[in-house]
Backbone as CSV, one residue per row, in Angstrom:
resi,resn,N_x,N_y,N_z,CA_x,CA_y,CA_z,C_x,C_y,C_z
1,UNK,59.441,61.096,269.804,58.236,61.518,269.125,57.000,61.193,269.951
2,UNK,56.869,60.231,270.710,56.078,59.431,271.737,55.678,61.043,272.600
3,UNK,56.216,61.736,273.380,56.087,62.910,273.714,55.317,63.802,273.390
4,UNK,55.306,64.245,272.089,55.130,65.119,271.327,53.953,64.914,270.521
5,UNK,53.563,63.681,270.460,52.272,63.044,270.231,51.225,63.360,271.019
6,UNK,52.022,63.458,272.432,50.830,63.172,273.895,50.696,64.332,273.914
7,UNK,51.371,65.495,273.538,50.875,66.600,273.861,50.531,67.541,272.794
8,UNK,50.469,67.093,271.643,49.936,67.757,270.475,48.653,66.830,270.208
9,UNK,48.608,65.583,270.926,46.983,64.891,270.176,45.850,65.664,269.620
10,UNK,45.706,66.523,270.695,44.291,67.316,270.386,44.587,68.379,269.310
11,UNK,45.717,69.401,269.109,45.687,69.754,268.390,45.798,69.228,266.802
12,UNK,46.019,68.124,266.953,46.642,66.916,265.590,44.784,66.775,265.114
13,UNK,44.368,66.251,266.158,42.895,65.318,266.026,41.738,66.940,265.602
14,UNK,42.021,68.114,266.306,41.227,69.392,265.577,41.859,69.973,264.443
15,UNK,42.669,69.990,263.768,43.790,70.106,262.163,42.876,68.984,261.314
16,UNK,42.716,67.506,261.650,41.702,66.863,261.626,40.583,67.330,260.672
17,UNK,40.040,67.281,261.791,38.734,67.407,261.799,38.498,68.932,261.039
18,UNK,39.075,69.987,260.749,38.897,71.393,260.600,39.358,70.737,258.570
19,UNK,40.417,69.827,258.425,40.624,69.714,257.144,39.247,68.557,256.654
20,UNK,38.468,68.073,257.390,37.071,67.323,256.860,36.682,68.336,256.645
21,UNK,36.282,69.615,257.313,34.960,70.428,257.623,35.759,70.966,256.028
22,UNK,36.806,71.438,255.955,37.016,72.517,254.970,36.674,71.491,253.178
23,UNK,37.208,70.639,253.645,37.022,69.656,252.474,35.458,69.038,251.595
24,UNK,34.790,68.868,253.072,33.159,69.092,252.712,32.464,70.254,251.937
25,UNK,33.301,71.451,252.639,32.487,72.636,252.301,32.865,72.991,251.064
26,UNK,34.521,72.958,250.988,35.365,73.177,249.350,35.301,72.477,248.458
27,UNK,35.333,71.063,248.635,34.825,70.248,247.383,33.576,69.513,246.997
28,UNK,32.579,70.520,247.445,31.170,70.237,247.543,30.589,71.053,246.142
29,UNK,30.374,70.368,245.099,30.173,70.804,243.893,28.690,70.364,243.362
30,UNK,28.361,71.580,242.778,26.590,71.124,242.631,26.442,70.284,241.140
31,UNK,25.303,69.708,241.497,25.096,68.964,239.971,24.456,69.974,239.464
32,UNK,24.892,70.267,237.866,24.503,71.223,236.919,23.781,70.696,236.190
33,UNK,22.568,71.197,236.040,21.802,70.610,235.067,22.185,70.836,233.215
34,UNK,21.607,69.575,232.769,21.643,69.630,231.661,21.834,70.578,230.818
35,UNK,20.444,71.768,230.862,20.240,72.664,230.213,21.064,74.218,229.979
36,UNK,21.779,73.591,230.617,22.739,75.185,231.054,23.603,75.720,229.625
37,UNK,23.099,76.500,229.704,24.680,76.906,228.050,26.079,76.648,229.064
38,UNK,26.916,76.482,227.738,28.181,76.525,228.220,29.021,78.021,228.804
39,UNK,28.415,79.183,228.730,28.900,80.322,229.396,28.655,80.053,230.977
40,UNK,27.134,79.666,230.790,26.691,79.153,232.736,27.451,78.161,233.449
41,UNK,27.736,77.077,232.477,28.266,75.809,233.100,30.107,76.624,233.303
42,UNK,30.627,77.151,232.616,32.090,77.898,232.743,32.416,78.935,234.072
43,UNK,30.960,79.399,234.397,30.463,80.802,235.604,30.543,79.508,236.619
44,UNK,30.032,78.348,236.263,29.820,77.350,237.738,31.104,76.866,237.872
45,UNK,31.340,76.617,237.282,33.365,76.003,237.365,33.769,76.871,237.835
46,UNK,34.161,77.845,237.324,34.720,79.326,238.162,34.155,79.679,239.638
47,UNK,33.290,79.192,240.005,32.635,79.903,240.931,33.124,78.662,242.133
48,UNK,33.115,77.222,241.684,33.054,75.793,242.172,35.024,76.620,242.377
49,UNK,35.694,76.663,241.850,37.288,76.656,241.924,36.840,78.159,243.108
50,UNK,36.686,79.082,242.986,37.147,80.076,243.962,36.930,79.688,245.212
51,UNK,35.345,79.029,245.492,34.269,78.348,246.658,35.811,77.209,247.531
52,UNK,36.657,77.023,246.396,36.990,75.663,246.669,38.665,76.054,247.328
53,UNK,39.167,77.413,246.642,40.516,77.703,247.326,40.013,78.133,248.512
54,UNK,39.169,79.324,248.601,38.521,80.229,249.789,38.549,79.184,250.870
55,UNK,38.140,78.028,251.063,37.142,76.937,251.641,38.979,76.763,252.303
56,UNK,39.923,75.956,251.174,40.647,75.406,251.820,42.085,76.590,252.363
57,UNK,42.020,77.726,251.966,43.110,78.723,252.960,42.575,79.211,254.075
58,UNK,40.735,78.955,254.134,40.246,79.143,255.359,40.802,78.096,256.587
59,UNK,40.422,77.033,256.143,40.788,75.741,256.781,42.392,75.844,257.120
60,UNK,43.551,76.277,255.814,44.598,75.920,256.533,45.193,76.785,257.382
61,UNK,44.550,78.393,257.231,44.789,79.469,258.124,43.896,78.848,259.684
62,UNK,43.193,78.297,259.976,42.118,77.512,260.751,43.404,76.825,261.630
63,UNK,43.672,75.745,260.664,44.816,74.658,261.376,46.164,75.591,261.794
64,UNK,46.729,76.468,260.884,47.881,77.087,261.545,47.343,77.729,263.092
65,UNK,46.398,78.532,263.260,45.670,79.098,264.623,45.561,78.034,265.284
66,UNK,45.200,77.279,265.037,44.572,75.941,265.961,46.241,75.907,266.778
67,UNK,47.447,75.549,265.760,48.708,75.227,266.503,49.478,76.281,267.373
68,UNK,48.750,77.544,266.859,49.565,78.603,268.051,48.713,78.895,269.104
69,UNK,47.896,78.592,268.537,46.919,78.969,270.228,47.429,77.714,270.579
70,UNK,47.499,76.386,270.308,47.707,75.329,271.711,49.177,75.420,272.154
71,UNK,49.606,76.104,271.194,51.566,75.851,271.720,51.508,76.873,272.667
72,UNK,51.379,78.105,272.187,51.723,79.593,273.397,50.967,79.664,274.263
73,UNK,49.292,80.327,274.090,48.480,80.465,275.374,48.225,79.699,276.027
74,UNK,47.699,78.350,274.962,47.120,76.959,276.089,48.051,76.276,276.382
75,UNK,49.352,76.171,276.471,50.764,75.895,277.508,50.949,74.678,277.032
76,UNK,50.801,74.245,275.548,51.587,72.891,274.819,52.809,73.200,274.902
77,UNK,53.595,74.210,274.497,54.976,73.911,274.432,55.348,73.410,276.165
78,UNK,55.030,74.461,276.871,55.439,74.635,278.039,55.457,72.921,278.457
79,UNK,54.034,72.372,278.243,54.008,70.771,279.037,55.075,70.039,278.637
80,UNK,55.180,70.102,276.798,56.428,69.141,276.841,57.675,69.468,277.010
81,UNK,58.206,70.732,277.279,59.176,70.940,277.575,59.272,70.336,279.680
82,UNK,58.273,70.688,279.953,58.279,70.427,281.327,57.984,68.724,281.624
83,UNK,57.444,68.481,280.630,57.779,66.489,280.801,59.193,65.965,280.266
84,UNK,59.425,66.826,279.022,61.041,66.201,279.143,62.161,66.231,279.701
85,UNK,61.989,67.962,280.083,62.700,68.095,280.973,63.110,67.214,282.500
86,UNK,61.938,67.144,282.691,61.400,66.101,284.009,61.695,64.531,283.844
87,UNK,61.835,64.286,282.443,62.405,62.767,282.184,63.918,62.797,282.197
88,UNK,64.730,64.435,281.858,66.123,64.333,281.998,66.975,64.850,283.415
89,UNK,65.901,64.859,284.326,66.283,65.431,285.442,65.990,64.073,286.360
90,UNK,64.873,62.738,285.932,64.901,62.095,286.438,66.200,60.877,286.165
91,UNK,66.521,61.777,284.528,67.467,60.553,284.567,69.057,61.143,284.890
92,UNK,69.132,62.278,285.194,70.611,62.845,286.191,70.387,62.223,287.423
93,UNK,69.309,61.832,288.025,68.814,61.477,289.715,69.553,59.696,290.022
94,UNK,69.116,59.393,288.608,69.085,57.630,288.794,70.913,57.576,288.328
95,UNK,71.640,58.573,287.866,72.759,58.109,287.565,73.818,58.937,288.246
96,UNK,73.179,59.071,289.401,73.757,60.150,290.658,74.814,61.042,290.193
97,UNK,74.519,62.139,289.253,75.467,63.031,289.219,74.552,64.586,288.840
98,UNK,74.364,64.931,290.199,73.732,65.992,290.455,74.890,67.414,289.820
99,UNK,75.809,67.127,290.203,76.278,68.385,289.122,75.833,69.020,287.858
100,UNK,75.261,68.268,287.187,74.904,68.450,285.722,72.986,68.518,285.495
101,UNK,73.018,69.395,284.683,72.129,70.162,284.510,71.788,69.553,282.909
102,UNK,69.985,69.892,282.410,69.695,69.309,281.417,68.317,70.083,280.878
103,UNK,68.283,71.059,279.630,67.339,71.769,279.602,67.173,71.748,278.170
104,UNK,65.966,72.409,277.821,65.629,71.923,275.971,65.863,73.707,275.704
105,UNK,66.568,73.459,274.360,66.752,74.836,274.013,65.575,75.629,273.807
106,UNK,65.857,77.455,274.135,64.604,77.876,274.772,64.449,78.928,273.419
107,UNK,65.652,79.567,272.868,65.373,80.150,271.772,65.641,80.060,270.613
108,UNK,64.511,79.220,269.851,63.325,78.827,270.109,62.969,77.547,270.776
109,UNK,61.423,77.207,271.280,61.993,76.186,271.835,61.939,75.102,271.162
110,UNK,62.594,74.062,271.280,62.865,72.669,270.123,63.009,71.603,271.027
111,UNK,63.903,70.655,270.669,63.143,69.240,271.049,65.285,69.156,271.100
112,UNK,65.640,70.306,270.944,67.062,70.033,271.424,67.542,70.161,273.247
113,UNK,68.365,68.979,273.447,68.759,68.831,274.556,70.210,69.355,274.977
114,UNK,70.363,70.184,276.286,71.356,71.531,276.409,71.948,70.645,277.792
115,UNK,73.201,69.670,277.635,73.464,69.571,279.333,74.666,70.452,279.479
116,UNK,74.228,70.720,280.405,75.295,71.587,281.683,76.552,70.905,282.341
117,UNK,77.396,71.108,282.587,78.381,71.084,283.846,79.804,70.956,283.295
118,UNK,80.773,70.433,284.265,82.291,70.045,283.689,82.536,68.453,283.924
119,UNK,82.344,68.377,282.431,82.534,67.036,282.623,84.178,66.717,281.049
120,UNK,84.439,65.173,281.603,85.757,65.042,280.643,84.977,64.508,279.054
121,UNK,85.686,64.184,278.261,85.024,63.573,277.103,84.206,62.271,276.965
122,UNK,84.658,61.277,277.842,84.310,59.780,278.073,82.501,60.451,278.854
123,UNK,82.928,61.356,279.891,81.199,61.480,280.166,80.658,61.988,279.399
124,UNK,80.899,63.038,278.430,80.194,63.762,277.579,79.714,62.802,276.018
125,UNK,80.194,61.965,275.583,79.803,61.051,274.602,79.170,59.681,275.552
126,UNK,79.236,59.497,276.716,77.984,58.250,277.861,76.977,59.391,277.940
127,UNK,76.782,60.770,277.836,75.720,61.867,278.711,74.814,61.535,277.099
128,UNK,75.354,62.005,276.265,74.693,61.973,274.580,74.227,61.268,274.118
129,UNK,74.837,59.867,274.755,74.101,58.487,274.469,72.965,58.249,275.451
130,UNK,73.223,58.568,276.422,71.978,58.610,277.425,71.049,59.507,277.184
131,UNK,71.171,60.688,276.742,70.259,61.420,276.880,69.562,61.243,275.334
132,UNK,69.923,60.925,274.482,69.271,60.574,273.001,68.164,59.656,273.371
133,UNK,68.063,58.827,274.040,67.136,57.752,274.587,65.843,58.286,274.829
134,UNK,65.694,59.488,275.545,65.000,59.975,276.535,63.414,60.279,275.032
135,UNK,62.266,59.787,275.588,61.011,60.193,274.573,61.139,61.564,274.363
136,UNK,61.017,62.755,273.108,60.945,63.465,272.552,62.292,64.562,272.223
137,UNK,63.176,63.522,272.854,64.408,64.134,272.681,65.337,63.962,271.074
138,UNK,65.637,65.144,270.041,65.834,64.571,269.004,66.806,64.490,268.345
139,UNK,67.627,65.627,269.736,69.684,65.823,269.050,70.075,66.353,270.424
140,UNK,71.373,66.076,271.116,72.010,66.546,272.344,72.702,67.321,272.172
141,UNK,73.658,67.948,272.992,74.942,68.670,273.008,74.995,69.959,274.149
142,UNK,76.033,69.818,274.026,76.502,70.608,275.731,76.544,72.031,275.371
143,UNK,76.685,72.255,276.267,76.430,74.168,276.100,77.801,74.471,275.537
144,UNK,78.870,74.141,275.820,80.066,74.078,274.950,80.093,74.555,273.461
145,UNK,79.384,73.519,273.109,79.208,73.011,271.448,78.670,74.117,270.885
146,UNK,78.786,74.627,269.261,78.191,75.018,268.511,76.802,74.452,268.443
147,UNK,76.222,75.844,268.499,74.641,75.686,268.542,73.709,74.608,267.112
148,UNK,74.484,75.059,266.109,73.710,74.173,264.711,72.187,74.602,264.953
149,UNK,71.258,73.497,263.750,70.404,74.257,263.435,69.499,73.072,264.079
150,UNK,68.438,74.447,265.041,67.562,73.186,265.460,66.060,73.697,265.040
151,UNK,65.190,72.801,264.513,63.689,72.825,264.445,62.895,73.285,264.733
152,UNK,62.030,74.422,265.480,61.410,75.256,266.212,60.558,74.097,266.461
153,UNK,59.838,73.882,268.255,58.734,72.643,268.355,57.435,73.182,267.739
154,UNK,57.523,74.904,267.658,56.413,75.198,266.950,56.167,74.709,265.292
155,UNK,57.081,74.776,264.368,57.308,74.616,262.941,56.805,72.686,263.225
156,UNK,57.713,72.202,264.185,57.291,70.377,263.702,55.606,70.396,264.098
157,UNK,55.197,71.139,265.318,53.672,70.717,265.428,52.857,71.420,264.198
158,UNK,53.341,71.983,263.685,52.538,72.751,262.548,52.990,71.496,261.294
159,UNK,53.891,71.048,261.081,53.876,70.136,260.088,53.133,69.159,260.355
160,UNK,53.079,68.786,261.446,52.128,67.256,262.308,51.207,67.797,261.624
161,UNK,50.195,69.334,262.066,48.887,69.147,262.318,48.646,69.904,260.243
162,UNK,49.740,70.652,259.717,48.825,70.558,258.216,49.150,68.760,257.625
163,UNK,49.548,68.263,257.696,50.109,66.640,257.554,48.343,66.297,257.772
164,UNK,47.700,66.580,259.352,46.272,66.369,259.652,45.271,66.542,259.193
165,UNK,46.078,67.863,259.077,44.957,68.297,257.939,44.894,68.345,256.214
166,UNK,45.706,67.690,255.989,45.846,66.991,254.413,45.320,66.163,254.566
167,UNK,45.181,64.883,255.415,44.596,63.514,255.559,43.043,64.087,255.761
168,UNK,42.710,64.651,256.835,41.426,65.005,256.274,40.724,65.751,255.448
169,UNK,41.756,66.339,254.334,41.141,67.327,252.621,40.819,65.703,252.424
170,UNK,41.778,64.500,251.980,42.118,63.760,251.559,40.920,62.587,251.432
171,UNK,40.223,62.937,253.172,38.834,61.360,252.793,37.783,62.489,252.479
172,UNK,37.985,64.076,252.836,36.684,64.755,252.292,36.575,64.717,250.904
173,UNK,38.020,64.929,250.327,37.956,64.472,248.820,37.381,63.299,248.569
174,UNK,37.233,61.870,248.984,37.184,60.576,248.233,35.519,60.353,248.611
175,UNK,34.876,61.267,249.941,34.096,60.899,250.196,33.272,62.148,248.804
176,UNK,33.251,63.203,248.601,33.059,64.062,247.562,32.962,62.807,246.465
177,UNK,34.152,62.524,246.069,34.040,61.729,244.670,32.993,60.689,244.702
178,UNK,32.755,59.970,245.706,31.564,59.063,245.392,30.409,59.793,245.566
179,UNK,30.059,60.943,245.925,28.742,61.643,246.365,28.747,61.674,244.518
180,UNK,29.881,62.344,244.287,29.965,62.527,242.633,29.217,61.639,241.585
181,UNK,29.525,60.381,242.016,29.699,59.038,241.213,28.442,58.583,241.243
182,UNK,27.597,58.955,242.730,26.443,58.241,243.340,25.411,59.403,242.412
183,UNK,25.545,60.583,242.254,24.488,61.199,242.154,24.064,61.567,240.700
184,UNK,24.698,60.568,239.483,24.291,60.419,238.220,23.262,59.046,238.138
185,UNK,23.138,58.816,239.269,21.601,57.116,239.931,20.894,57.823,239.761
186,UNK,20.078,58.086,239.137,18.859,58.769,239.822,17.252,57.724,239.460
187,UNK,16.965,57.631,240.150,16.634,56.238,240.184,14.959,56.539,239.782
């Protein structure tokens, strides 16, 4: 996960920041005055709830864009596939057996690890244990094996970054509620 951190930060930290902005703007509710009939004060509720979905499918359509533009065009997937890769090619180097090959599955790409070559069973359960180790690596298996079901890295960075962006609905909400709380002072 250490991996996948380093190269989703920014998109994690703008999911962020995009769920403050949406949270300010969506749960930003006016004080109604006194005098209002209750048809007006019912038009402001109504109006406060639409202001307030609009606000936050803007924001989470916001954060989903935020994660495909950094995965496809701006070359997030590509880096961590090319750092892990590069951590399992450094670790075929240090355990001298250049025969064997080590790549993250590509369709789609995921955080699953694909080794290559002919090897007997005793190496293939030491290769699985070794290679599980490796930072952002999250299930092994040889090209042999039944494929099973793996995670798209796009679907987990999109859970990271709406996860981000819940935490920040979450203090725009609490910071809202005391604006709430504060603004029946009137001093």
């Amino acid at each position: 996960m250490t991996v996948l951190w380093t190269v989703y930060w920014p998109v994690v930290l703008a999911t962020l920041i995009v769920g403050i902005l949406a949270g300010r703007v969506g749960f930003r509710q006016r004080k109604l005055s006194d005098e209002l009939s209750a048809a007006d004060v019912a038009a402001a509720n109504l109006a406060y709830r639409h202001q307030k979905r609009k606000m936050l499918g803007i924001g989470g359509a916001a954060a989903l864009f935020l994660v495909a533009a950094w995965h496809w065009p701006l070359g997030g997937g590509s880096r961590f596939a090319g750092k892990v890769e590069t951590a399992a090619a450094d670790e075929l180097k240090r355990v001298d057996t250049p025969e064997f090959t080590a790549k993250l599955g590509r369709t789609p790409l995921s955080r699953t690890l694909i080794v290559s070559g002919s090897a007997n069973e005793f190496q293939k359960d030491g290769f699985v244990r070794l290679f599980r180790e490796l930072p952002g690596v999250s299930r092994v298996r040889w090209n042999d094996q039944a494929r099973g079901f793996d995670l798209p890295l796009f679907v987990e960075a999109a859970l990271l970054s709406l996860a981000a962006f819940a935490v920040g609905l979450f203090f725009s909400w609490i910071v809202e509620l005391r604006r709430r709380v504060n603004s029946y002072w009137n001093w």
